[in-house]
C-alpha positions in Angstrom: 0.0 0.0 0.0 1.3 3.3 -1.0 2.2 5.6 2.2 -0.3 8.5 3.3 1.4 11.8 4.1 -0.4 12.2 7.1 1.2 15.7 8.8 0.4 17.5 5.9 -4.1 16.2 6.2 -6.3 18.1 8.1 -8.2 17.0 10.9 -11.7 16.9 9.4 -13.6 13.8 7.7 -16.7 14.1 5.7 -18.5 10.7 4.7 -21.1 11.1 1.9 -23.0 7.6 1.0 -25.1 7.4 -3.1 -27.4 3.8 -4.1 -26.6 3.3 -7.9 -29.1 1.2 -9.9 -26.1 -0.2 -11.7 -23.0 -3.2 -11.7 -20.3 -1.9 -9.5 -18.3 -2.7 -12.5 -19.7 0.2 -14.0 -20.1 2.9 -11.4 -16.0 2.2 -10.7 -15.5 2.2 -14.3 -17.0 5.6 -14.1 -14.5 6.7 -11.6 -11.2 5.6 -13.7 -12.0 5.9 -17.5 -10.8 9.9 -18.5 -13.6 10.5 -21.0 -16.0 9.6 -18.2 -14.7 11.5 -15.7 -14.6 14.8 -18.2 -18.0 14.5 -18.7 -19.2 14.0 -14.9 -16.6 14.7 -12.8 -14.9 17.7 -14.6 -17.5 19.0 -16.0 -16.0 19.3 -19.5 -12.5 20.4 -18.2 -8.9 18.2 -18.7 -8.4 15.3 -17.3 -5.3 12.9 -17.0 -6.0 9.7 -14.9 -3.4 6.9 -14.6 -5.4 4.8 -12.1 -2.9 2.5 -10.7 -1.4 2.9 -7.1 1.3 5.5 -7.3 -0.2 6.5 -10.8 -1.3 10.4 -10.7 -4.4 12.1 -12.2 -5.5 16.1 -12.8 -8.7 17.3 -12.8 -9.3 20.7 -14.2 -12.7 21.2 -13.1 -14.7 23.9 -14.9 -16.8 26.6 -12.4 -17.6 30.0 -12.5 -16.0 29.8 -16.0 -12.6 28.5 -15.1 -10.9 25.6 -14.8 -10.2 24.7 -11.0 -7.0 22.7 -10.6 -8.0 19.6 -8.7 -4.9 17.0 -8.7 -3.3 13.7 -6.6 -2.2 10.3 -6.5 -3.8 6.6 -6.2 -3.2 5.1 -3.3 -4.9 2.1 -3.7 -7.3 0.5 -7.0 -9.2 -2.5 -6.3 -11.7 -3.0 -9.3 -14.6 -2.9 -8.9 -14.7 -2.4 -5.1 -11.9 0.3 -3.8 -10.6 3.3 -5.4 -8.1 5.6 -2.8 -6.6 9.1 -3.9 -5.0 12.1 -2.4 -7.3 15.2 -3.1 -5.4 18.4 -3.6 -7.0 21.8 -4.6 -7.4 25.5 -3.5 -10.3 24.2 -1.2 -7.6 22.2 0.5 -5.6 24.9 0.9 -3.4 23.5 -1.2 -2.8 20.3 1.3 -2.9 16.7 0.5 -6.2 14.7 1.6 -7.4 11.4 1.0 -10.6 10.2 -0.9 -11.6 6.6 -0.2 -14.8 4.9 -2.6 -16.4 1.9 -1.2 -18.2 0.2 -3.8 -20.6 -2.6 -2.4 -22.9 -4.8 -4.8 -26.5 -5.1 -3.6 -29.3 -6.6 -5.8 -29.8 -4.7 -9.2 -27.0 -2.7 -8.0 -24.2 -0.5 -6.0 -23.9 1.2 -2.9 -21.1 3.7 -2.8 -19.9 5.1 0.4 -16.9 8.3 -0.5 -15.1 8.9 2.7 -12.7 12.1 2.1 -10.2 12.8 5.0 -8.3 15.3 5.4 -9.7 19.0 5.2 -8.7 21.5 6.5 -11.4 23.2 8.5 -15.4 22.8 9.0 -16.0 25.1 6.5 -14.3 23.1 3.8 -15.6 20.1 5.3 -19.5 21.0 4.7 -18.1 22.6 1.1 -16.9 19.1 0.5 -19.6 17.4 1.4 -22.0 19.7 -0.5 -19.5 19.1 -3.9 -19.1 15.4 -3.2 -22.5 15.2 -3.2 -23.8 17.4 -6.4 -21.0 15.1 -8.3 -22.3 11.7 -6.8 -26.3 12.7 -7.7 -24.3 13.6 -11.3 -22.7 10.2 -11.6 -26.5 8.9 -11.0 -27.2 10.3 -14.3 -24.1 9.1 -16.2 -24.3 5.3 -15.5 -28.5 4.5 -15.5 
């Protein structure tokens, strides 16, 4: 397993659970292909994924207009169950964090549990949760 850089996480930890109506094979697939993840994920922006531990991906995630440099490295990727990342961006203050999917198969579907650890205050904890959330609802959309 690939090392965490734990002094540089904040102390907060948001946990944000979705139901998918789809094979976890898919919904993980969703998570790790690039031209899926520009449409959902980045909205349309760049993306560079090399989903493998110790690979590194960048999201440039369009808002307001712009693209919003969202960037780290896999830590662990278990298809179709686990997927593990740093999370760096400006609403980390520019500190590492960690994003953990559970995917777990249920009948005629998924249940995904994202745990992200990490952040650096409560603010950015509840923005987290709120993004997390508008991106999981998206994903919904993208693999019915």
């Amino acid at each position: 397993m690939i090392a965490r850089n734990e002094h540089s996480m904040g102390p907060f930890r948001i946990s944000v659970p979705k139901s998918y109506d789809a094979a976890p094979e898919r919904v993980f697939g969703a998570w790790t292909d690039p031209a899926s993840a520009r449409d959902w994920l980045a909205e349309g922006g760049d993306v560079v994924m090399d989903p493998r531990p110790d690979g590194l991906f960048y999201l440039g995630l369009l808002h307001g207009g712009r693209p919003r440099p969202h960037y780290g490295r896999y830590l662990r990727v278990q298809p179709p169950r686990l997927l593990e990342f740093t999370w760096v961006s400006e609403n980390t203050h520019g500190k590492e964090s960690v994003v953990t999917i559970e995917f777990t198969p249920r009948a005629g579907g998924t249940d995904v549990r994202l745990t992200h650890e990490g952040l650096p205050d409560e603010k950015m904890a509840m923005a987290h949760t709120q993004g997390w959330t508008y991106f999981l609802d998206t994903l919904a959309v993208r693999v019915a």
